[in-house]
C-alpha positions in Angstrom: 81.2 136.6 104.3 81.0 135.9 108.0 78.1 133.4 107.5 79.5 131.3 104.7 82.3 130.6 107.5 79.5 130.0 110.2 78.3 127.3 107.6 81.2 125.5 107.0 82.1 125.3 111.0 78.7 124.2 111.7 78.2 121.7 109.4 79.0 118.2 110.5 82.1 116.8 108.8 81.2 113.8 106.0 81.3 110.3 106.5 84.2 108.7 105.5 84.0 106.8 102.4 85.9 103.5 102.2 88.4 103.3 99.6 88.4 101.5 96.6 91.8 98.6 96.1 91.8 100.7 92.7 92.5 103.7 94.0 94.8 103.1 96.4 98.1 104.4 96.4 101.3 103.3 95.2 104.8 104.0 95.8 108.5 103.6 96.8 107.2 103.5 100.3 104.3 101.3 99.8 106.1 98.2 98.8 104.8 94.6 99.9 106.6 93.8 103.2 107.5 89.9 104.5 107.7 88.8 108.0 110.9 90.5 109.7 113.8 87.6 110.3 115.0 87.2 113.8 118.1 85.1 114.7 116.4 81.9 115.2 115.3 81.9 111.5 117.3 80.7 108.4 119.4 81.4 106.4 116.6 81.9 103.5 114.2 83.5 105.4 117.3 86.1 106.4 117.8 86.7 102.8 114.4 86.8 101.7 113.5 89.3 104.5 116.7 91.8 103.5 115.9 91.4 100.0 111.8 92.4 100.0 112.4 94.6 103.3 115.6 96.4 102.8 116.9 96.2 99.2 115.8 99.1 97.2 116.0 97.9 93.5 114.6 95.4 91.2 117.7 93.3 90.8 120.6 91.7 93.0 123.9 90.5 92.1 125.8 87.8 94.0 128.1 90.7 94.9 125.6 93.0 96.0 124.4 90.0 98.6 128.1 89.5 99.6 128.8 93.5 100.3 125.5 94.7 101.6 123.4 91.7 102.3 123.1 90.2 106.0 126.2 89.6 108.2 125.8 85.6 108.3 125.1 85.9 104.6 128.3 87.0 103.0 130.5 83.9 101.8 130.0 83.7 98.0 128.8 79.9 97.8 125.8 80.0 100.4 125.1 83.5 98.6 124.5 81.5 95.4 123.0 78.7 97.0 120.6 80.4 98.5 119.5 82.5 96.3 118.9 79.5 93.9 116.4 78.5 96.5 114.3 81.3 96.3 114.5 81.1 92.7 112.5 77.7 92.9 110.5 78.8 95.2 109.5 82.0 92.8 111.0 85.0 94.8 113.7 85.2 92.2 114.2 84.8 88.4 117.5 84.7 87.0 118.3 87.1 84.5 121.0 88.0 81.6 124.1 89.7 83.2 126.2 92.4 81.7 129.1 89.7 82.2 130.2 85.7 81.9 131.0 85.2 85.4 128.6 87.1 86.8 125.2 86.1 88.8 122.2 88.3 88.7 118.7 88.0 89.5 115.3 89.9 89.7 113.1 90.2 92.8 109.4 89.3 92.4 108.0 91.8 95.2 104.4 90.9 94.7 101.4 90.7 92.4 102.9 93.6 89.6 106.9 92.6 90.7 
């Protein structure tokens, strides 16, 4: 018994073996990050930064920008407008919403988002 130990503590450990993109591992945490916003940036880079960085689920509502979103973010019409210009430039797609008067939108996050 004391031997097999010996062996294993003598041997020299393996080579790491790189890792295959197949194989790599996904998850909540593992989520496709953008650049972080500062204070000098705009407006849609704020928004685009709290939605891929900091917003947990697949979809946003106008009201969930004006309640949780950024600070500078929160008046209704420059939540709409700006979200429209991530639409055309592919971060969004606007979606059917439970209600009439009600905006929502999913978040591409990436290659399978």
């Amino acid at each position: 018994m004391s031997k097999d130990i010996f062996k294993r503590l003598t041997q020299q450990p393996e080579k790491e073996r790189p890792v295959e993109p197949e194989k790599i591992l996904r998850g909540p945490l593992l989520k496709p990050t953008a650049p972080p916003a500062d204070r000098w940036s705009s407006p849609t880079e704020k928004l685009l930064d709290w939605l891929i960085n900091h917003w947990p689920e697949d979809t946003i509502s106008v009201r969930d920008i004006c309640w949780r979103g950024p600070n500078s973010l929160r008046n209704r019409k420059s939540a709409i407008g700006l979200a429209e210009t991530l639409v055309e430039n592919g971060w969004l797609a606007r979606i059917k919403s439970r209600r009439r008067d009600m905006m929502e939108w999913r978040i591409a996050r990436g290659p399978e988002g």
